[in-house]
C-alpha positions in Angstrom: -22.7 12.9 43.4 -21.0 15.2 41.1 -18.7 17.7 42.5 -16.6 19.1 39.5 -18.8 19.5 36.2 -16.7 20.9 32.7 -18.7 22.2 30.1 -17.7 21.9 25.9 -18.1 25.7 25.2 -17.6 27.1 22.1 -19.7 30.0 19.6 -22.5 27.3 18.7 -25.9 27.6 19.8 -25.6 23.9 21.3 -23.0 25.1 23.4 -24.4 27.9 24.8 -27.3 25.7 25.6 -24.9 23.2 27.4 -23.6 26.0 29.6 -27.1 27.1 30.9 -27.3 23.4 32.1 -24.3 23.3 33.9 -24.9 25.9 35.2 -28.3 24.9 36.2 -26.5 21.5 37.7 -24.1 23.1 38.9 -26.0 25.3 41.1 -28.3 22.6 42.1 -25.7 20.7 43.1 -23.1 22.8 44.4 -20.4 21.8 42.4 -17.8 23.4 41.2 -18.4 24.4 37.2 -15.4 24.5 34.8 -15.6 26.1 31.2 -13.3 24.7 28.9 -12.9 25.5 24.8 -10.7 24.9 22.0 -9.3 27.3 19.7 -9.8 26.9 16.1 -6.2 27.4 13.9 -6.2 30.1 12.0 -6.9 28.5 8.2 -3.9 27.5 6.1 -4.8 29.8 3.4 -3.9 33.1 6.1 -0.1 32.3 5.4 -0.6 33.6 1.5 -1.6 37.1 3.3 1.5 37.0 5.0 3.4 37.2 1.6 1.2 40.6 1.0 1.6 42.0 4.5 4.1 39.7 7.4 2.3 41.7 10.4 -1.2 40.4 9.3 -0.9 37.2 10.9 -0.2 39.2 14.2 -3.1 40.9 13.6 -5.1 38.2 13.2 -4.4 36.5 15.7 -4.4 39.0 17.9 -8.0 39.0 16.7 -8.6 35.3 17.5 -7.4 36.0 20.8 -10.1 38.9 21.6 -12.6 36.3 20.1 -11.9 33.8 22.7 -12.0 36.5 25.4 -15.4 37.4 24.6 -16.5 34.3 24.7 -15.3 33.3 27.6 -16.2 36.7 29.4 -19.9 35.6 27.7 -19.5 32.1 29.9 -18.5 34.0 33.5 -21.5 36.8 33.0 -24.0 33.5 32.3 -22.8 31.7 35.2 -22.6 34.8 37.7 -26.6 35.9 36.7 -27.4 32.7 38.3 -24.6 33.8 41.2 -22.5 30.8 40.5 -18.3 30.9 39.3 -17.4 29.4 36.3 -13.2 29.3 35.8 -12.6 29.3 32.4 -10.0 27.3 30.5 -8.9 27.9 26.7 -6.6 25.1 25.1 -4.9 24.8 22.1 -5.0 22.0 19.5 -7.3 18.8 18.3 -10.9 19.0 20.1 -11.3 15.7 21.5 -7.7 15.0 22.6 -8.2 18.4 24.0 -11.1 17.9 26.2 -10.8 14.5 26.8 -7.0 15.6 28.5 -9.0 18.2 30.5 -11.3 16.3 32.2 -8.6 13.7 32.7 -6.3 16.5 34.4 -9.2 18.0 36.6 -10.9 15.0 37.8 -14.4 16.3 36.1 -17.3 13.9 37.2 -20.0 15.4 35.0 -19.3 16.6 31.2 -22.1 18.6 29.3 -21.3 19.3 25.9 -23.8 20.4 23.2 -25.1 17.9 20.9 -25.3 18.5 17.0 -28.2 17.7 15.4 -27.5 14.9 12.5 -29.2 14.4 9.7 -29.1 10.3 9.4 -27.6 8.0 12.4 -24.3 7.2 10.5 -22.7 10.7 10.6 -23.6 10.6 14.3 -20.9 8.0 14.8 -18.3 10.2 13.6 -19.0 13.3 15.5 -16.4 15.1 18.1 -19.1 14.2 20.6 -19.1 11.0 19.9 -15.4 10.5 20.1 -15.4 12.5 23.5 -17.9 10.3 25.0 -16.4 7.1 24.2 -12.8 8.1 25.7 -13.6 10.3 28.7 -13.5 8.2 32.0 -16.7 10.5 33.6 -20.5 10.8 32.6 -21.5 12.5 29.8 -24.7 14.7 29.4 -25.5 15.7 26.0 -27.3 18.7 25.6 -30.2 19.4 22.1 
């Protein structure tokens, strides 16, 4: 049924909850499991330190860049305790025309991304998730 599953990861807790699932699924199903996150910008307000020091913003995101490694080392030693391979995939730019590209690009039948808790059904209909759901052409499992 589903052969290639791509899993939202990021530093959230919801995340890390959605990778133990695919993991879990992906295991059970022996499929193959892809990790995919977005890097966050640096904020705007890091360019008025450049003024103060120009090799800060190497610095920093040099820093960014270790970040992301950790996390995504964090999303191979999850995946190989349970003695399956996750490859892991970092992209640049907007969230949901990120992922929604990558599943497009990789043939992904199963998304699980981590679902926000909301406080009122309104700001629900806003959400990244949301947004994902709606454009991705695969199923979506949303993970509390």
């Amino acid at each position: 049924m589903y052969k290639n599953i791509a899993v939202a990861y990021d530093e959230s807790p919801e995340a890390g909850r959605a990778l133990i699932a695919a993991v879990g699924l992906a295991k059970c199903l022996g499929a193959g499991l892809l990790s995919v996150t977005v890097t966050a910008s640096l904020p705007a307000y890091t360019a008025f330190a450049t003024g103060a020091d120009p090799a800060l913003m190497v610095t920093l995101d040099e820093d960014r860049r270790k970040f992301y490694d950790q996390l995504q080392a964090q999303a191979r030693a999850a995946a190989k305790r349970e003695e399956i391979e996750v490859h892991t995939h970092l992209l640049d730019g907007e969230a949901v025309e990120g992922i929604v590209g990558f599943v497009c690009q990789n043939k992904i039948d199963l998304l699980v991304i981590g679902l926000h808790r909301r406080p009122n059904r309104m700001s629900s209909l806003w959400s990244t998730v949301y947004t994902i759901a709606q454009n991705v052409p695969c199923s979506v499992l949303g993970v509390h």
